[in-house]
N, CA and C atoms as an extended XYZ file, in Angstrom:
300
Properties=species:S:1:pos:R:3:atomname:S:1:resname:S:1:resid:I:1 pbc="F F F"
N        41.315       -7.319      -83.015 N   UNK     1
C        40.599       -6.869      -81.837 CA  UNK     1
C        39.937       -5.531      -82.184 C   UNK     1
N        38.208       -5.249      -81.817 N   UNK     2
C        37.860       -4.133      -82.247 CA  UNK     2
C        38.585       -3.025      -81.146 C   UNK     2
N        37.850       -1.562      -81.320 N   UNK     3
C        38.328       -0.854      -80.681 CA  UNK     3
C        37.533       -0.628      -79.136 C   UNK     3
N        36.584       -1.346      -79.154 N   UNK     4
C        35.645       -1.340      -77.928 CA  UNK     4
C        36.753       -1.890      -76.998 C   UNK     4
N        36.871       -3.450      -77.402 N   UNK     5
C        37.834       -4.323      -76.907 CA  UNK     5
C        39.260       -3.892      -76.611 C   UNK     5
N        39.829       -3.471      -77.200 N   UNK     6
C        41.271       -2.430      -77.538 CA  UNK     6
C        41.317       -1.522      -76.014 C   UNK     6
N        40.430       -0.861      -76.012 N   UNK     7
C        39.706        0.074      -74.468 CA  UNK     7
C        39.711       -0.462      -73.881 C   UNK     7
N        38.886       -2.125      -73.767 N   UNK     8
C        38.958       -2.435      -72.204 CA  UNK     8
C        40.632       -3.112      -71.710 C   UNK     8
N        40.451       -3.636      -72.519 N   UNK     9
C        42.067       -3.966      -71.948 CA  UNK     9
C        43.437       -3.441      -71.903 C   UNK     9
N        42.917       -2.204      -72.482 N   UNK    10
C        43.969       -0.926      -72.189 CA  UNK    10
C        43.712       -0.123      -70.645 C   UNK    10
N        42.287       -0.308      -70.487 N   UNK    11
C        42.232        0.431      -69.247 CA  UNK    11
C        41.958       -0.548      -67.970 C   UNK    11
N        41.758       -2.174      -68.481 N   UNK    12
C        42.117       -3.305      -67.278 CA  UNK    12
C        43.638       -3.408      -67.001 C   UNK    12
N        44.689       -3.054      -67.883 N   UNK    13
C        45.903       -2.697      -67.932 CA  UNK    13
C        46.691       -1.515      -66.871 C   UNK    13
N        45.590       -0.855      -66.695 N   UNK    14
C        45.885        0.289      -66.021 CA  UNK    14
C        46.181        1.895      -66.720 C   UNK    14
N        45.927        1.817      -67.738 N   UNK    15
C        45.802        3.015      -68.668 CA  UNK    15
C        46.876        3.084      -69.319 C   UNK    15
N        47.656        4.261      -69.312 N   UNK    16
C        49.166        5.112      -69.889 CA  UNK    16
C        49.958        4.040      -69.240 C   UNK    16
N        49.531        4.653      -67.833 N   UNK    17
C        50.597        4.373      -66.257 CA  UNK    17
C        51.350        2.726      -66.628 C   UNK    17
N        50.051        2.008      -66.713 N   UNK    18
C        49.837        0.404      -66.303 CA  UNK    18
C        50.608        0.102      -67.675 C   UNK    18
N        50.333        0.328      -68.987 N   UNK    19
C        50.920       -0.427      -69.891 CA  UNK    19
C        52.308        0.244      -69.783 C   UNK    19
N        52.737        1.478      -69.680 N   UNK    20
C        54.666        1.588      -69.814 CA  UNK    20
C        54.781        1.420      -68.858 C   UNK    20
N        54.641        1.263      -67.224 N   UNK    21
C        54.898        0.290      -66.654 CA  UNK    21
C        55.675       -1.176      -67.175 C   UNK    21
N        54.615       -1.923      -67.671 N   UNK    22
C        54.694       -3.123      -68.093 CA  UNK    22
C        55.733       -3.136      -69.228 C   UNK    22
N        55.612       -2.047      -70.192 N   UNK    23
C        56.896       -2.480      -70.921 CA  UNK    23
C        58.053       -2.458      -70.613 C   UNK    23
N        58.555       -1.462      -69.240 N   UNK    24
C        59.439       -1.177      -68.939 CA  UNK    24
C        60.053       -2.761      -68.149 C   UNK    24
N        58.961       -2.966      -67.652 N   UNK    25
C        59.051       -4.560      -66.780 CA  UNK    25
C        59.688       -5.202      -68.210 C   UNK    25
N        59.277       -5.516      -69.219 N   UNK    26
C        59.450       -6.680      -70.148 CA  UNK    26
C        61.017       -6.196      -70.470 C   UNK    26
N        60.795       -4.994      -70.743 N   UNK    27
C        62.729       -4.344      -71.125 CA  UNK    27
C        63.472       -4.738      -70.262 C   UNK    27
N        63.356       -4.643      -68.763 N   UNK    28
C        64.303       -4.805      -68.003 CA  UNK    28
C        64.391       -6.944      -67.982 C   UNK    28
N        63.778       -7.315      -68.119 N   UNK    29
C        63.881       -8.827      -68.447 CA  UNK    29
C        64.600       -9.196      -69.814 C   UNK    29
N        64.713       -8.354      -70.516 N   UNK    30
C        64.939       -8.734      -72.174 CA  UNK    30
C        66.823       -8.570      -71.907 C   UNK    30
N        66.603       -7.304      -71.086 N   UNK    31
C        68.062       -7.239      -70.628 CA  UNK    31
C        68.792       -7.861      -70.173 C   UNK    31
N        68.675       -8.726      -69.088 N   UNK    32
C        69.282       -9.854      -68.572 CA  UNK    32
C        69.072      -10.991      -69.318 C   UNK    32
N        68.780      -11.125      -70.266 N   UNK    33
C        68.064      -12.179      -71.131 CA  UNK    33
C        68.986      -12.988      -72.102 C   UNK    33
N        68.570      -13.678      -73.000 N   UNK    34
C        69.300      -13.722      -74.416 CA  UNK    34
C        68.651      -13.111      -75.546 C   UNK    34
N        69.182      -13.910      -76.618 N   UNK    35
C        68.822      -13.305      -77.820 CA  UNK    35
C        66.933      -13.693      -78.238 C   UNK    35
N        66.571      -14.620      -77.495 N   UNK    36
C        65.628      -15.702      -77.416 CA  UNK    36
C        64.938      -14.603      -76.991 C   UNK    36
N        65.056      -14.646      -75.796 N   UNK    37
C        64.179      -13.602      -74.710 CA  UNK    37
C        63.858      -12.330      -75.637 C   UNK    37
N        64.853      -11.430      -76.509 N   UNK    38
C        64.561       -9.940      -76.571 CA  UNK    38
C        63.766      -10.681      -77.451 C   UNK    38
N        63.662      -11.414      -78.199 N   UNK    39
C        62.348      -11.681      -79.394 CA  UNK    39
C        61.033      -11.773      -78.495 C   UNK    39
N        61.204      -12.831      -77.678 N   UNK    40
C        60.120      -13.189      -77.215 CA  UNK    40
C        59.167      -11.989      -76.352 C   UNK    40
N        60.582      -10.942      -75.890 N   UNK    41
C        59.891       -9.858      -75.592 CA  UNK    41
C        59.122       -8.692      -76.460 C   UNK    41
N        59.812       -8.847      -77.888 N   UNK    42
C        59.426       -7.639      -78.516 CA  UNK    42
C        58.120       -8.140      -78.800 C   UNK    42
N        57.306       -9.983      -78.895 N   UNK    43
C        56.223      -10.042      -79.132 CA  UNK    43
C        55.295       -9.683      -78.068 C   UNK    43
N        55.491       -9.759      -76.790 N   UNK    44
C        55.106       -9.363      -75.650 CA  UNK    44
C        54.482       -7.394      -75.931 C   UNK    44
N        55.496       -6.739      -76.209 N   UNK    45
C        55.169       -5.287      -76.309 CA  UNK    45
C        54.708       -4.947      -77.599 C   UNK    45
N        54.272       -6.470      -78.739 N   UNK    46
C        53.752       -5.681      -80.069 CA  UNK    46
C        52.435       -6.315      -79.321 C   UNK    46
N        51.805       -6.593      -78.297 N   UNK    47
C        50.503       -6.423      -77.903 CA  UNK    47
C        50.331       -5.193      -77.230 C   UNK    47
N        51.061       -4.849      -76.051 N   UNK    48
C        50.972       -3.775      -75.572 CA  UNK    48
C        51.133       -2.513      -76.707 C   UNK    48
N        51.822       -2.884      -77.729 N   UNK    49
C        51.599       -1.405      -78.639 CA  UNK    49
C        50.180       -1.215      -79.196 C   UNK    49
N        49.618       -2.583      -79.538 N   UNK    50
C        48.565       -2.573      -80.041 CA  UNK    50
C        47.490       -2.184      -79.039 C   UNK    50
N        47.749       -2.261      -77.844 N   UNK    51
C        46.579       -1.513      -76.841 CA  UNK    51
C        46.514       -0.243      -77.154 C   UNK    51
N        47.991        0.656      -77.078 N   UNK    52
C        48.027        1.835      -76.799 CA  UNK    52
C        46.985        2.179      -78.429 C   UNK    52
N        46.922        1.639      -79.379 N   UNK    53
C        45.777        2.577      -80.007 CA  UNK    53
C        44.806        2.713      -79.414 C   UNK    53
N        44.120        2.245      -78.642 N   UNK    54
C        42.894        2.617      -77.889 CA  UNK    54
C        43.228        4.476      -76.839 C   UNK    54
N        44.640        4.694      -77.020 N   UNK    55
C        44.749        6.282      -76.575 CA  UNK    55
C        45.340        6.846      -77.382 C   UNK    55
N        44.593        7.795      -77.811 N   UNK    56
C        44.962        9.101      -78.660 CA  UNK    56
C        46.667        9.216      -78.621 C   UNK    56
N        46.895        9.771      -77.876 N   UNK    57
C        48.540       10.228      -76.965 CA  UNK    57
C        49.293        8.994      -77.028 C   UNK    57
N        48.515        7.850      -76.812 N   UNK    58
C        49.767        6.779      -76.606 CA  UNK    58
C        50.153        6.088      -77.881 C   UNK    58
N        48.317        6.226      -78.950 N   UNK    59
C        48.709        5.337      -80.148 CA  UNK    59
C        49.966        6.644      -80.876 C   UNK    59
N        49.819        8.186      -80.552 N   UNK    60
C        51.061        8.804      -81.650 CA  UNK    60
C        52.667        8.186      -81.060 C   UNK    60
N        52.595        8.236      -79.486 N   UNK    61
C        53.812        8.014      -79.680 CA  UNK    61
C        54.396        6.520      -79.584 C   UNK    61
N        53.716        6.018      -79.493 N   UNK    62
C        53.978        4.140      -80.430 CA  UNK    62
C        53.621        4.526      -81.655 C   UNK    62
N        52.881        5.069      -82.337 N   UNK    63
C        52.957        5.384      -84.205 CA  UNK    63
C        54.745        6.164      -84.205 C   UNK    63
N        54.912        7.082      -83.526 N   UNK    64
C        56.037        8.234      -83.667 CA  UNK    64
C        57.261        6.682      -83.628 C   UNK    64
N        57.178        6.148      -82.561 N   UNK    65
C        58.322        5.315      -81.982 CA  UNK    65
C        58.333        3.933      -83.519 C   UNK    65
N        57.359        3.485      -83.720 N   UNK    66
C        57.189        2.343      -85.018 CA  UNK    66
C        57.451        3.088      -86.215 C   UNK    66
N        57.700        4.016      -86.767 N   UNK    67
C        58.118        4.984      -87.487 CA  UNK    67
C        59.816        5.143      -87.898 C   UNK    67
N        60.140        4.847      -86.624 N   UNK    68
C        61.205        5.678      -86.304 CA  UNK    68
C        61.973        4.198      -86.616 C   UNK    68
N        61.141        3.190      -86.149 N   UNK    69
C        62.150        2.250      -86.190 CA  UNK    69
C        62.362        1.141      -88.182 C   UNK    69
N        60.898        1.658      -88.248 N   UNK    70
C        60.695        1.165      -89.556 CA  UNK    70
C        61.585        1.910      -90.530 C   UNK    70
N        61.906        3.182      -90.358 N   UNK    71
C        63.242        3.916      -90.821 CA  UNK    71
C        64.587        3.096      -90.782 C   UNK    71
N        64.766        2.612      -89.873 N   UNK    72
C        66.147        2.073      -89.207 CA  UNK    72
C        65.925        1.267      -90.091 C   UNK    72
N        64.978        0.209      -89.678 N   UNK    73
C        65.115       -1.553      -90.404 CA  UNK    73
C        65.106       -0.785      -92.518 C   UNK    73
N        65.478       -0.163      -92.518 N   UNK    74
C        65.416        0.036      -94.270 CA  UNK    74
C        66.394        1.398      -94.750 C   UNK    74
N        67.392        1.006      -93.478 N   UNK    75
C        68.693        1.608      -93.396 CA  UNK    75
C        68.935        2.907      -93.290 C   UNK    75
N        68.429        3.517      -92.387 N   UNK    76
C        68.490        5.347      -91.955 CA  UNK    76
C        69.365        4.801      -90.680 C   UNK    76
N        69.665        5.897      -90.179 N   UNK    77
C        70.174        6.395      -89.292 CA  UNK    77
C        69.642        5.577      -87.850 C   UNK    77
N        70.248        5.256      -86.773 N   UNK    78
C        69.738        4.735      -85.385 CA  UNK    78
C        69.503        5.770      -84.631 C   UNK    78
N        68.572        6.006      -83.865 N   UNK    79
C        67.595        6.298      -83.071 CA  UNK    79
C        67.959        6.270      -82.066 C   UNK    79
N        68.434        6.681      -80.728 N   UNK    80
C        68.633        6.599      -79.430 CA  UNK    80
C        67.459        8.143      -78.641 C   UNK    80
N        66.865        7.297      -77.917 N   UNK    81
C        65.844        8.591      -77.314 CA  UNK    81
C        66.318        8.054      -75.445 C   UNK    81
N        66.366        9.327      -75.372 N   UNK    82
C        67.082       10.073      -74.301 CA  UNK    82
C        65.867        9.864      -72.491 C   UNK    82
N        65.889       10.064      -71.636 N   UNK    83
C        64.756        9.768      -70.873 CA  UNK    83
C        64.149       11.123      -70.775 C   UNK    83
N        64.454       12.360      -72.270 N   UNK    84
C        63.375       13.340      -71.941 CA  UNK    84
C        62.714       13.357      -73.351 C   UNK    84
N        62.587       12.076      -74.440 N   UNK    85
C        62.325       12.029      -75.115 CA  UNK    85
C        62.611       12.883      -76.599 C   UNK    85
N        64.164       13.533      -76.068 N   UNK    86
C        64.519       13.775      -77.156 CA  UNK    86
C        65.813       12.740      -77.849 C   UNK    86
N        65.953       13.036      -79.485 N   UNK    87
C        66.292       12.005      -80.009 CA  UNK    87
C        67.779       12.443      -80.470 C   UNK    87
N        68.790       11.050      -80.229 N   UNK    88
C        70.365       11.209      -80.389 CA  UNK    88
C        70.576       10.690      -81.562 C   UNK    88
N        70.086       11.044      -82.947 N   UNK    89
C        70.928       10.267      -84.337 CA  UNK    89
C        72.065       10.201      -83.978 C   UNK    89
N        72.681        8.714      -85.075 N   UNK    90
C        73.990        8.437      -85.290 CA  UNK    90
C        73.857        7.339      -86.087 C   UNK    90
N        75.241        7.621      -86.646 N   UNK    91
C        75.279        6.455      -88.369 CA  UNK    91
C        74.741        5.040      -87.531 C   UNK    91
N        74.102        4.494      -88.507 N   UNK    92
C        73.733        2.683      -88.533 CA  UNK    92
C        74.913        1.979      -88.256 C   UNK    92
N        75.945        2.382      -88.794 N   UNK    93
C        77.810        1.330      -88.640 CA  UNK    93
C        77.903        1.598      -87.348 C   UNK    93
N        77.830        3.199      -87.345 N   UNK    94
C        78.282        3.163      -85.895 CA  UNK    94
C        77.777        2.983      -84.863 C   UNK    94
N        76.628        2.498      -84.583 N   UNK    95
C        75.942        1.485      -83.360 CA  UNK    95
C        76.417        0.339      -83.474 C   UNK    95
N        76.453       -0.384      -84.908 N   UNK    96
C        76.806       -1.710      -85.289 CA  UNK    96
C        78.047       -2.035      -84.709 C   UNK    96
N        79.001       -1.161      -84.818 N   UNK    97
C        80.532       -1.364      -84.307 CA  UNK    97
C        80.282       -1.106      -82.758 C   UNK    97
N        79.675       -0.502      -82.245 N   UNK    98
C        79.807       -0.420      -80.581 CA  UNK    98
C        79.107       -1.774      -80.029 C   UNK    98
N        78.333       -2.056      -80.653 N   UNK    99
C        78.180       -3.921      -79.874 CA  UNK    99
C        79.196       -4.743      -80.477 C   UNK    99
N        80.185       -4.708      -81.179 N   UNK   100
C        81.046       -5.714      -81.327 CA  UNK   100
C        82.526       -4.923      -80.687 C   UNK   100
């Protein structure tokens, strides 16, 4: 999708507001969900990430947030961000052991 395109449907979306809105909608579904669902959701929000490049502000912190996680998947440390966007490291085992 060019970036003309990228714009409009970032801002038929409703801008900032309208797309984390919407992801927050897809999270709270993924939650009650299964294992099925959180996939099917994370493809759901790798469109909405791909909007947010069409904003300055939104593509850093989906770049900052895809970063962070591409760290994880190649074995750093887990990531927990806080609702003031600051970040809680802690060992990889030890998330692993708190879901089992």
């Amino acid at each position: 999708m060019n970036k003309k395109a990228k714009q409009a449907r970032f801002d038929a979306m409703g801008g900032r507001e309208g797309i984390a809105l919407r992801i927050l909608e897809i999270a709270n579904e993924i939650v009650s969900g299964s294992y099925k669902r959180a996939v099917a959701g994370a493809g759901q929000m790798k469109l909405l990430a791909e909007l947010c490049e069409a904003d300055t502000y939104w593509d850093e912190k989906m770049s900052y947030g895809y970063s962070t996680e591409e760290r994880i998947a190649n074995g750093a440390k887990k990531v927990t961000f806080n609702s003031n966007g600051h970040i809680d490291w802690r060992a990889l085992e030890e998330a692993k052991n708190e879901r089992h």
